[in-house]
C-alpha positions as CSV (number, residue, x, y, z in Angstrom):
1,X,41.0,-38.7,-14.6
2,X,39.2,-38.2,-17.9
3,X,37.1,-40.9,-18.6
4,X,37.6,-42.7,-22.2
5,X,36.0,-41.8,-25.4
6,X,33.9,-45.3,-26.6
7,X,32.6,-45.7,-30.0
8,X,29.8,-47.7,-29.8
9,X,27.9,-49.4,-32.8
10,X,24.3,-49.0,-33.9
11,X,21.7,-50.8,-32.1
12,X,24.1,-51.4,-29.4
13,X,21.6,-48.5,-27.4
14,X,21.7,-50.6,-24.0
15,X,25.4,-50.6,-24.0
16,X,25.9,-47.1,-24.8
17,X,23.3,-46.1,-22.3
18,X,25.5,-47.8,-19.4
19,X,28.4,-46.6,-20.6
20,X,27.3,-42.9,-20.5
21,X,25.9,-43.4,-17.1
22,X,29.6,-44.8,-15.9
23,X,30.5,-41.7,-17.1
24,X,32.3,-42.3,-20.8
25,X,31.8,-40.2,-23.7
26,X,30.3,-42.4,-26.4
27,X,30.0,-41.3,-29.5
28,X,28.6,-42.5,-33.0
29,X,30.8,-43.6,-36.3
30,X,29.0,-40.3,-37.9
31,X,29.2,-37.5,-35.3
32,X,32.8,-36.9,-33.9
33,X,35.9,-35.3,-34.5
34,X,37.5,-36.8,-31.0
35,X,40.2,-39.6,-31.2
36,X,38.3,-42.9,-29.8
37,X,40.0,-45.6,-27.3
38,X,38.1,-48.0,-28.0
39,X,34.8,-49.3,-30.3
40,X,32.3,-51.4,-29.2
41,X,31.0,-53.8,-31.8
42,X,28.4,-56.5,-32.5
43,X,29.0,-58.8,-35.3
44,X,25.3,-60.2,-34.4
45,X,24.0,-56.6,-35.6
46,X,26.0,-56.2,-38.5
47,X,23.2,-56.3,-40.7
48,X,22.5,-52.9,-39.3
49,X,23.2,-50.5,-42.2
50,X,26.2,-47.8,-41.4
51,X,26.4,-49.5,-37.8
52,X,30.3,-49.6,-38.1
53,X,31.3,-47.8,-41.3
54,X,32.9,-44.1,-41.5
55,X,34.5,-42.0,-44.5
56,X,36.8,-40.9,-41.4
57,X,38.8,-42.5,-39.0
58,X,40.9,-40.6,-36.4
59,X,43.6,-42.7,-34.7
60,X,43.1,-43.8,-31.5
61,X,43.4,-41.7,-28.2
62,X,45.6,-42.4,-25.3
63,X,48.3,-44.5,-27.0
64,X,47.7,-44.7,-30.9
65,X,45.7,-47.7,-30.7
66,X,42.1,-48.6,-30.6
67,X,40.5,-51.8,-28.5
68,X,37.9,-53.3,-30.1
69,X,35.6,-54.8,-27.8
70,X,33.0,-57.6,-29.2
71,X,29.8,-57.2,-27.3
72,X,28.8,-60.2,-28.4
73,X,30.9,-62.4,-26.4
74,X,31.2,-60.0,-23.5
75,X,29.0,-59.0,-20.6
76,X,28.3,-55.3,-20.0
77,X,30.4,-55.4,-16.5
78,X,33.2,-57.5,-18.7
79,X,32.8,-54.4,-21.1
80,X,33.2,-51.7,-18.5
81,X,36.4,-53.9,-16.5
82,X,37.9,-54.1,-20.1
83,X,37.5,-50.4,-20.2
84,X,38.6,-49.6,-17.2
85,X,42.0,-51.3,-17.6
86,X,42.6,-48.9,-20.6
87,X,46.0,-46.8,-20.1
């Protein structure tokens, strides 16, 4: 099974890092052209400028929609179990 494509926000590098190494493709609001599953978001590091802003939005991947997970209120393993249960 193809593993999800994960936006994740600036200065979220620890999540993305675990993430990759579970085998998702994250990407950055800036550099893709794939439909995303889900985003991964920190309100906490909002001040971050660009962290969660794009001129582009493509619609989301397997089902048309797009779960937004708040990092900020979730654990990492919460973050990939939430993933996970993605159809």
């Amino acid at each position: 099974m193809t593993k999800l494509v994960v936006m994740v926000q600036d200065g979220l590098d620890e999540v993305g890092r675990r993430l990759k190494q579970e085998g998702y493709k994250v990407v950055d609001v800036d550099d893709t052209g794939d439909k995303i599953d889900a985003i991964v978001f920190s309100p906490s590091q909002a001040h971050e400028a660009g962290s969660l802003h794009s001129d582009v939005m493509l619609p989301g991947g397997n089902n048309g929609f797009v779960v937004m997970i708040n990092a900020d209120e979730k654990s990492d393993n919460d973050i990939l179990s939430m993933l996970e249960n993605i159809k």
